[in-house]
C-alpha positions in Angstrom: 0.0 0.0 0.0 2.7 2.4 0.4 4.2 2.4 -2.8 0.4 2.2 -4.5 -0.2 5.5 -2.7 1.3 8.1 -4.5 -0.7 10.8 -2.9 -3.4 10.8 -0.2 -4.1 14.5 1.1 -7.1 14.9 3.2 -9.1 12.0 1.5 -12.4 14.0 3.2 -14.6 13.8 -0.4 -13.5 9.9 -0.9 -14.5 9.9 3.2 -18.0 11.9 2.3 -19.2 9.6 -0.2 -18.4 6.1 2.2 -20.3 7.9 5.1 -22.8 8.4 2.9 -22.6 4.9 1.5 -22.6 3.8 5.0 -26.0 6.0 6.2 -27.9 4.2 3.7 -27.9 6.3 0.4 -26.8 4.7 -2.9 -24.2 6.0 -4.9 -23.4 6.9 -8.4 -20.1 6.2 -9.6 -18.3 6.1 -13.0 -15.2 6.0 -15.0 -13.6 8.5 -17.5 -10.0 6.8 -19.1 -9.0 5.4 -21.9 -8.8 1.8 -23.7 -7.6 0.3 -20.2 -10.9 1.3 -18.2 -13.0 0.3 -21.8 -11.4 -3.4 -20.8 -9.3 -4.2 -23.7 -7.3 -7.2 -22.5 -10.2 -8.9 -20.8 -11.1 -12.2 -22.9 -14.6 -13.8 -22.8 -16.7 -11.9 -20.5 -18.9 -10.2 -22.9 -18.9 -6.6 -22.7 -15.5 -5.2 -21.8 -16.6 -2.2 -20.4 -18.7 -3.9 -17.8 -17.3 -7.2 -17.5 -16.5 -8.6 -14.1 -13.3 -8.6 -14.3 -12.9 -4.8 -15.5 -11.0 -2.6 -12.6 -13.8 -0.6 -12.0 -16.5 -3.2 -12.4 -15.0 -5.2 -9.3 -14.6 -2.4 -7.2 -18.5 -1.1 -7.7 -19.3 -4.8 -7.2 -17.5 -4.5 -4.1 -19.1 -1.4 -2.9 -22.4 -2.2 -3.8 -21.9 -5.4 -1.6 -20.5 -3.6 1.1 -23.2 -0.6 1.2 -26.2 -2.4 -1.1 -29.1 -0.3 -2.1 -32.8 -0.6 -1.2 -33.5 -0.9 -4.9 -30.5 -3.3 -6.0 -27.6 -2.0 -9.0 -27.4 -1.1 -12.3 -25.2 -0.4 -15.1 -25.4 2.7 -17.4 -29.5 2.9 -16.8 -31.1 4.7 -19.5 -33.0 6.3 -17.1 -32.9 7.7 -13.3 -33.9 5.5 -10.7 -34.7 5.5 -7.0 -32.4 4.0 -4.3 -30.4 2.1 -6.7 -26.3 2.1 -6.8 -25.5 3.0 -10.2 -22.4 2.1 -12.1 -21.4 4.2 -15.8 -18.5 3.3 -17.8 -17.8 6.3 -19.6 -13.6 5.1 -20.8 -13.3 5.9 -24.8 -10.5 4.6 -26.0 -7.5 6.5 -27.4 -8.2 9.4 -25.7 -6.7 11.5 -22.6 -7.4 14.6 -20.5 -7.2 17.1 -23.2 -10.8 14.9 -25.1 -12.1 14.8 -21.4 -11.5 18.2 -19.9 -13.6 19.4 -22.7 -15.9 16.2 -23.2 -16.6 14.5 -20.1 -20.1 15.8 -20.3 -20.9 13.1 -22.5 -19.8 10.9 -20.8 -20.8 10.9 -17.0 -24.0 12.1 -15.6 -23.5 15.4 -13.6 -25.0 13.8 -10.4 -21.9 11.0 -10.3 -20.8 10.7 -6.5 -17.7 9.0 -7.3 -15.5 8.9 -10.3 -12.3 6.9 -10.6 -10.1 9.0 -13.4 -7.6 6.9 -15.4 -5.7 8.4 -18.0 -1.8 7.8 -17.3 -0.6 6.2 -20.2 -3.0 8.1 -22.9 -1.1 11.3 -21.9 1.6 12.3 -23.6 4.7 13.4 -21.3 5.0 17.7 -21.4 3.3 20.3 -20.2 -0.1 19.7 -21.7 -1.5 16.9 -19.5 -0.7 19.3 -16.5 -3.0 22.3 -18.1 -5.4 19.8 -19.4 -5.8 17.4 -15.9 -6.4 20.6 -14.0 -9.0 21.8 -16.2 -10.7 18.5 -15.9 -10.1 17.9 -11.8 -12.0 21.7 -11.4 -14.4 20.9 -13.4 -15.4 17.4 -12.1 -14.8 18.9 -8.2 -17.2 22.0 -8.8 -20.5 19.5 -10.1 -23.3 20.3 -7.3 -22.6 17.0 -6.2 -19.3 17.5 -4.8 -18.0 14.2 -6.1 -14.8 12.0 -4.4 -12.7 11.8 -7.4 -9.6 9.2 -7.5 -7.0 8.8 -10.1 -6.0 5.2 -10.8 -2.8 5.7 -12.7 -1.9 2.0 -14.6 1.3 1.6 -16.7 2.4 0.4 -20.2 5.8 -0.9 -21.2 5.7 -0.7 -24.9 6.6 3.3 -24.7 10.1 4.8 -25.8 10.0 5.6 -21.8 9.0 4.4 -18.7 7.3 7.9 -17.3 4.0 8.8 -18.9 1.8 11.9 -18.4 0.4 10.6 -15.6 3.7 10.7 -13.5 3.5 15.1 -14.3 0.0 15.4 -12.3 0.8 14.3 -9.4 1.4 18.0 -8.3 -1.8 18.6 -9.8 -3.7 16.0 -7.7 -1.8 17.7 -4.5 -3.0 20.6 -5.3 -6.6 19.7 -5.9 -6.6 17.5 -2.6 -7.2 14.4 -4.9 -5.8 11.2 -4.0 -4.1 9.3 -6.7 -2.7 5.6 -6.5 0.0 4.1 -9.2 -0.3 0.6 -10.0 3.4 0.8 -11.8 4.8 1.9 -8.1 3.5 -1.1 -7.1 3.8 -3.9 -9.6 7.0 -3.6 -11.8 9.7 -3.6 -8.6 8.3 -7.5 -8.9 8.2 -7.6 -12.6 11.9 -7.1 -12.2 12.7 -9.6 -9.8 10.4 -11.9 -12.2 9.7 -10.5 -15.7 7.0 -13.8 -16.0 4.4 -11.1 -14.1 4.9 -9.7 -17.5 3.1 -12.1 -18.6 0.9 -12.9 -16.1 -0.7 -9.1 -16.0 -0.3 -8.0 -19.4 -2.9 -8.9 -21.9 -1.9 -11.8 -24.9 -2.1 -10.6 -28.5 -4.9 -12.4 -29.9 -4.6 -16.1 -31.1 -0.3 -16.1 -29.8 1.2 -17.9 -27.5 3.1 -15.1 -25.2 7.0 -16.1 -25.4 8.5 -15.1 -21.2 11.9 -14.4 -22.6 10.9 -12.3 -25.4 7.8 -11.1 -24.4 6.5 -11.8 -28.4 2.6 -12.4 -27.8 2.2 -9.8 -25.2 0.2 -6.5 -25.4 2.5 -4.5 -23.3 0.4 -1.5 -23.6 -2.7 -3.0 -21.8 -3.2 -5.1 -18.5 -4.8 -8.6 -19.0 -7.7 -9.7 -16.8 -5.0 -10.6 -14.1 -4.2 -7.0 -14.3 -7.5 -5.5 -13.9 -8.3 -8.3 -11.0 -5.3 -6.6 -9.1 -6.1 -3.2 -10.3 -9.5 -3.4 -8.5 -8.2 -5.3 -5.8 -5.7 -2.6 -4.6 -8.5 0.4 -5.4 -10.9 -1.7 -2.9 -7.9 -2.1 -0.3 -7.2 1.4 -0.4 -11.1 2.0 0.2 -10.8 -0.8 3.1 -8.0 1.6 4.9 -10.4 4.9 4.8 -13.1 2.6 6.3 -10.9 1.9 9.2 -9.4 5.4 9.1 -13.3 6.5 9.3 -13.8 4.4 12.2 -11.2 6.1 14.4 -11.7 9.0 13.5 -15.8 9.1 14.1 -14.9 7.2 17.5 -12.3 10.3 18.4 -15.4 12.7 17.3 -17.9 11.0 20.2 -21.5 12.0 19.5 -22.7 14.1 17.7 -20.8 14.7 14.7 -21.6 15.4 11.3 -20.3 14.5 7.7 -19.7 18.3 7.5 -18.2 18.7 10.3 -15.7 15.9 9.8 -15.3 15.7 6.4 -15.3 19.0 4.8 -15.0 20.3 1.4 -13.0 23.8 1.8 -13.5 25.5 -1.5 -11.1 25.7 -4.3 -8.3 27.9 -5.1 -9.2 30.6 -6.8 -6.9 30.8 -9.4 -5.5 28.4 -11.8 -1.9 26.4 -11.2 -1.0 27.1 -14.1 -1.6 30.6 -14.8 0.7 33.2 -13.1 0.1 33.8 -8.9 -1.8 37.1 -8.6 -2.6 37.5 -4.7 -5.9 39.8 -6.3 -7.1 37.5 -8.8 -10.7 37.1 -9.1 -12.3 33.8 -8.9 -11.9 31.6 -11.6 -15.5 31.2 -13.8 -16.6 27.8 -14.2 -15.8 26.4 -17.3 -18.9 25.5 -19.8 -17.3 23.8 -22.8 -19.8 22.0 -25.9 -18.4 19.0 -27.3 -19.4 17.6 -30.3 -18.2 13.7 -30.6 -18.1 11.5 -33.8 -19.3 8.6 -31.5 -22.2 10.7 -29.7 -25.9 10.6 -30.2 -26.4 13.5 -27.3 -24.1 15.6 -29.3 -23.1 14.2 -32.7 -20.1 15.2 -34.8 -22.1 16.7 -37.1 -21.2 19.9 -39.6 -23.1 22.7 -40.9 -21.8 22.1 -44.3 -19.6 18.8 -45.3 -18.7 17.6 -48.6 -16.8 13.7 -49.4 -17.4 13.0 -45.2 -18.4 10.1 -43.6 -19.2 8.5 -40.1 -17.0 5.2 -39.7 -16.8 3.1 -36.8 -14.0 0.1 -36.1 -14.8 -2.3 -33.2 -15.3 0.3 -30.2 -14.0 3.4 -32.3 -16.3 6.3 -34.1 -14.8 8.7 -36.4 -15.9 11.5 -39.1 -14.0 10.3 -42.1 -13.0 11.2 -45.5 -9.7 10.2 -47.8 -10.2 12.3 -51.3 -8.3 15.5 -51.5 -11.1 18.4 -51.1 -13.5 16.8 -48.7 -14.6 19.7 -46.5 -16.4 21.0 -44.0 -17.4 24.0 -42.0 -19.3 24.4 -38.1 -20.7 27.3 -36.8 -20.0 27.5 -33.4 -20.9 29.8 -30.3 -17.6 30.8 -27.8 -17.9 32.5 -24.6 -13.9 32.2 -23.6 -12.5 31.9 -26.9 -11.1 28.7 -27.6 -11.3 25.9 -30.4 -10.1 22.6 -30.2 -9.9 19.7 -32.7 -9.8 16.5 -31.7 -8.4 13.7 -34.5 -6.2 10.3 -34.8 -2.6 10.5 -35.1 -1.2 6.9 -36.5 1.6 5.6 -38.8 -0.3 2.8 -39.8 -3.1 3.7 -40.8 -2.5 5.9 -44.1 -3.2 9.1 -42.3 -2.8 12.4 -44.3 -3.3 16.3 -43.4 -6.1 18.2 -42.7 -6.1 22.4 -43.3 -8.3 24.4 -40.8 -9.3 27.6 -40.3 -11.2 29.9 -38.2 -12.6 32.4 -41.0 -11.4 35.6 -41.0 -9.7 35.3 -37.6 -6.4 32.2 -38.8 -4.7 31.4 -41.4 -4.8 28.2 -42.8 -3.2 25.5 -40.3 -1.5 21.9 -41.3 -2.7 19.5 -39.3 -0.9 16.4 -39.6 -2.5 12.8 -38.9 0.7 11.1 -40.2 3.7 10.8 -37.6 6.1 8.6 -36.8 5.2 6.4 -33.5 3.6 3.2 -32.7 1.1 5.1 -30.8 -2.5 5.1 -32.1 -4.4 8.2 -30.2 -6.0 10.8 -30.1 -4.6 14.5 -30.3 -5.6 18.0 -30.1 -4.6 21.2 -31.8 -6.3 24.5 -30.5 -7.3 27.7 -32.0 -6.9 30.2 -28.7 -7.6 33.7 -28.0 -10.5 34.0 -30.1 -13.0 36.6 -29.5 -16.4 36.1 -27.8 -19.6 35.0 -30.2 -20.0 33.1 -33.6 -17.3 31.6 -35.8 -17.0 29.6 -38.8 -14.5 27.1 -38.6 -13.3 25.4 -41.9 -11.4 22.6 -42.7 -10.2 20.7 -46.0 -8.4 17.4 -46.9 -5.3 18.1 -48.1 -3.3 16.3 -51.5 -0.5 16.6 -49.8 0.7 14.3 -47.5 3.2 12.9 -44.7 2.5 9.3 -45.2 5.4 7.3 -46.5 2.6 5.1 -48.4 0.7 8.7 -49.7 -2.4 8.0 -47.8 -4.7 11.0 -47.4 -7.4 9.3 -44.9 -8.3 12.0 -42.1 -9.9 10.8 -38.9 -12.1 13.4 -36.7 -13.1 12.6 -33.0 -14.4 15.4 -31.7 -14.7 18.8 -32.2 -14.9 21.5 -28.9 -15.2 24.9 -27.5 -15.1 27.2 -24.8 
């Protein structure tokens, strides 16, 4: 447990929600991450997402066993129910904080009580996951329901380096009084003393035999259902610990204390961490971004004017897709702070070319490149910032030129945002 813990803070929201729990009122919880928390690496359970094996799956099985509601579970209900503990899946794979801080609206219901966050390994090392994790912590901390949030930070071993994005919000999470655990902290000082847990933890490319010497046959960018058994596991354990910590500390208390009073929410800084300290600064306002997401019926990817585009899907995957030179589209969108962001698929093995885009009359035209040169399929964002308040047109065409070695023009839109 030590080396799981990477930060623990105050742990009073996580403490809210179990006293809660424990006075008899069912809880909402969910899950924003990537392709881990979707399940990919658990075999023969149906669903991935909500398959009993899934990290998140077993520790809602667990807490609804623990603190079970008058009206029983469910997962993802299409509608609001009373007195029932409610599990949501939100995980998209391929994407990180930078899709979520903007999109996790779509996701998770604003009433969630609970939200486990996992997006290590789907950020990308530098400064961005920072500004993006923080954007997404204050926005999931200031819903009306004052959510426990907990990021579950897994690892990969198929990246050019051990540290991921995850390991650069930690200061984040301190700052935010959000408790995060690491699974790598905890598993790979025995992977080294027996690289066979490699195997055991990591999921098996489909139909190979996984080699223990060479690793050949393993995914080494996803946990296997071992790995999301002890990913769960060590989430419930830490959940055991505040349970006993809760204990002492409501037995210190005597009679007569409150949740409020022993678990309080102080309220946020006002400022940003990573704007500039101003000891005046006003409040921050809340953040109101739209999202529009190629795999969304709430919000659909949808353009005000398209030509040569199409919706696609692959297994789990949505996109807004076109491959012939002078395919375009334009959206007419609404900003209050002045901020555009594109989401689309980066790959070097799928044929990917380059997209132009535009904000009319406000940019010039910008490359935007799906071609580059990692093994990494995911997700990335360019932005369009400093814009000013009201309507826009943004514009974008398929371009004939392109970066893939193979001359593949194929462009692949997730989402579309603004602020």
């Amino acid at each position: 447990m030590a080396r799981l813990v990477a930060y623990a803070g105050t742990n009073h929201r996580l403490r809210r929600t179990l006293a809660r729990m424990r006075a008899g009122k069912p809880v909402k919880m969910a899950t924003l991450g990537g392709s881990v928390s979707a399940g990919h690496g658990i075999r023969g359970q149906g669903s991935e997402k909500y398959a009993p094996s899934n990290l998140n799956v077993r520790v809602f099985s667990w807490l609804n066993q623990t603190f079970p509601a008058a009206g029983g579970s469910a997962f993802n209900p299409k509608e609001k129910k009373d007195n029932v503990n409610v599990y949501t899946n939100g995980a998209e794979p391929a994407r990180a904080s930078d899709y979520f801080s903007m999109c996790h609206g779509l996701h998770i219901a604003d009433d969630t009580e609970l939200i486990i966050v996992e997006l290590a390994i789907n950020d990308q090392p530098g400064l961005e996951p920072e500004v993006n994790q923080e954007l997404l912590l204050r926005q999931l901390l200031e819903m009306e329901s004052q959510p426990a949030v907990l990021l579950f930070n897994v690892f990969g071993l198929v990246f050019d380096q051990i540290l991921v994005g995850g390991d650069l919000t930690y200061g984040v999470a301190q700052f935010y009084d959000t408790p995060a655990l690491s699974l790598r902290n905890m598993l790979l000082p025995h992977i080294v003393q027996n690289k066979t847990h490699v195997v055991e933890y990591f999921n098996h490319e489909h139909n190979m035999v996984p080699d223990p010497d060479t690793f050949v046959g393993v995914d080494l960018r996803h946990i296997g259902t071992r790995g999301h058994e002890l990913s769960g596991d060590l989430i419930i354990a830490y959940l055991e610990l505040q349970l006993a910590e809760m204990d002492a500390a409501e037995a210190a208390a005597g009679l007569g204390w409150s949740i409020d009073s022993l678990y309080p929410i102080p309220p946020l800084f006002p400022g940003l961490l990573a704007k500039k300290f101003n000891p005046a600064m006003p409040p921050v306002p809340a953040f109101k971004p739209s999202c529009f997401a190629a795999h969304s019926d709430i919000a659909p990817l949808a353009p005000s004017k398209q030509n040569g585009w199409r919706k696609w899907a692959w297994k789990d995957k949505t996109y807004l897709v076109a491959d012939e030179p002078g395919a375009s589209f334009e959206y007419e969108l609404s900003l209050n702070h002045g901020s555009i962001v594109l989401y689309y698929l980066r790959s070097r093995e799928f044929g990917l070319g380059n997209l132009g885009c535009e904000v009319v009359g406000q940019s010039k035209r910008r490359k935007i490149q799906g071609y580059w040169n990692s093994h990494l399929n995911i997700g990335q964002s360019q932005h369009w910032e400093h814009l000013p308040p009201g309507n826009h047109t943004f514009k974008c065409t398929l371009l004939s030129e392109t970066d893939d070695p193979k001359n593949g023009t194929e462009f692949r839109l997730m989402a579309l945002m603004t602020i």
